[in-house]
Every structure is written in structure tokens, then in C-alpha cells.
C-alpha positions as CSV (number, residue, x, y, z in Angstrom):
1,X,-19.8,17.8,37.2
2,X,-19.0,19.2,33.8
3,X,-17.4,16.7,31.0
4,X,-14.3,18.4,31.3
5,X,-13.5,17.2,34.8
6,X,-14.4,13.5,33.8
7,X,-13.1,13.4,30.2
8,X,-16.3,13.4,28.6
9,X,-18.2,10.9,30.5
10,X,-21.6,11.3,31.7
11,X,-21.8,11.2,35.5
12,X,-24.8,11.3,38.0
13,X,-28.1,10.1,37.8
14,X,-29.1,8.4,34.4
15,X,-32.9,8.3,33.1
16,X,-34.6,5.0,32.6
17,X,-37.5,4.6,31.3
18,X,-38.3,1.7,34.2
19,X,-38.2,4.5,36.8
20,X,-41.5,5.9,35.7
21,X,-43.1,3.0,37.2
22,X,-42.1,4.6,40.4
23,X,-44.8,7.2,40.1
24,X,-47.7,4.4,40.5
25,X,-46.9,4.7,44.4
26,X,-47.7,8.4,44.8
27,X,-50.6,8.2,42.7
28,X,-52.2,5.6,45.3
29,X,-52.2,8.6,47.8
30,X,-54.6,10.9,46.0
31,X,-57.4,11.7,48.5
32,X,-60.2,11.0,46.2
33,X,-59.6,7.5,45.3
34,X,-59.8,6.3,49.4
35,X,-62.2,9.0,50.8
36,X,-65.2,6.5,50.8
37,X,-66.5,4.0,53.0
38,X,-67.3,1.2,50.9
39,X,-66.4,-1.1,49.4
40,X,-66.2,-3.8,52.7
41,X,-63.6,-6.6,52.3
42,X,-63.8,-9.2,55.1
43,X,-65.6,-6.4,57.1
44,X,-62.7,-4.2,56.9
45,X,-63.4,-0.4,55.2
46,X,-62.2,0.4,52.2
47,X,-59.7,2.5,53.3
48,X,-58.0,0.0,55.3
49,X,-57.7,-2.8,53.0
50,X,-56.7,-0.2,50.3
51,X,-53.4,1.1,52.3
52,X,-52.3,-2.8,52.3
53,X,-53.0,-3.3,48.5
54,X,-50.9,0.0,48.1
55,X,-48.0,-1.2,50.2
56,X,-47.7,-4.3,47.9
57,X,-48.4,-2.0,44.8
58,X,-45.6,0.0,46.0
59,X,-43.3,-3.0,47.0
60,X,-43.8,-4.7,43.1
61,X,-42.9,-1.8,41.7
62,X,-39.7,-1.1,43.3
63,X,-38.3,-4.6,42.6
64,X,-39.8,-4.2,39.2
65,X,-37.5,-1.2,38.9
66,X,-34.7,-2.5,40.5
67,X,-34.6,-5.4,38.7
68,X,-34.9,-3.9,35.2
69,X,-32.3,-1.5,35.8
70,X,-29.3,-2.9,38.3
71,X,-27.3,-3.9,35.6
72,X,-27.4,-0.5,33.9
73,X,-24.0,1.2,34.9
74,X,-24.6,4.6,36.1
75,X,-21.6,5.5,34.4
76,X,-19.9,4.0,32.0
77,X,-16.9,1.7,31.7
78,X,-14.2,3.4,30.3
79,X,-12.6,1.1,27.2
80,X,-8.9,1.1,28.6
81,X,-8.4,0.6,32.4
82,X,-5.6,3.0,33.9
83,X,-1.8,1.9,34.4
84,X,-0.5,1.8,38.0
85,X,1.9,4.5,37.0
86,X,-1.0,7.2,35.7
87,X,-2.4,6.4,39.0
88,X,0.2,6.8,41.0
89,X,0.6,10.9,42.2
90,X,4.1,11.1,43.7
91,X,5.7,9.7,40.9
92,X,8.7,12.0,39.3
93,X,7.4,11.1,35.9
């Protein structure tokens, strides 16, 4: 949307910097950092017990990220709510 249509507000997604902790998850995937067998943790291969680690990697950062930034509005407030009468269309003004 362009600032015309909403009167100058920003709308849509907003950056934080909290949402680059989000990329910590993809990086787990490379290839190269699993494709070995050792180490062994209670006889399981490394690739095993490296998918679960990742999983709660994954799950800490998310509420990490969620946390930090739920009470960020995505748009902000405006300073003076509407009257019932702007609102209303089929008024005869």
C-alpha cells in the first residue's frame, strides 16, 4: 500500500532486529556440518542426535523472537481514535 491510502502510516511487515535470530534454524541444515558419522552420543550417530539438538535450537529461537517482539505493533496507533460519525458511510453529512 502506498502512504497515501493510509494517511501516511507505515503498513506491512516491519523489520526487527530480533528476527535475524531466525536464520540460526536454516543454517543447522547445511550439509557439511551433519555429513559425518561421529561423534556417538548414547550410541546414537551424529546425525541423529544433531536433528533433535536442531529442533530445540529452532524451537528457542522462535519463542526468543516472539517474545522480543509481540508487543511491537505492526502498525502503529494512530494518536486520535475516529468518531462514530467519520465512520459511519451512509451518513448525509
Amino acid at each position: 500500500m502506498s502512504p497515501e491510502k493510509t494517511g501516511g502510516r507505515p503498513s506491512g511487515l516491519q523489520f526487527s532486529p530480533w528476527n535475524l535470530l531466525l536464520i540460526i534454524p536454516f543454517l543447522i541444515l547445511l550439509t557439511p556440518l551433519y555429513n559425518r558419522p561421529g561423534p556417538v552420543l548414547f550410541g546414537m550417530p551424529f546425525f541423529y542426535w544433531s536433528q533433535f539438538l536442531g529442533i530445540a535450537v529452532g524451537v528457542i529461537c522462535t519463542v526468543t523472537v516472539y517474545r522480543m517482539t509481540r508487543k511491537q505493533p505492526a502498525v502503529p496507533a494512530r494518536t486520535e481514535p475516529k468518531d462514530v460519525d467519520d465512520l459511519d458511510e451512509g451518513s448525509a453529512g
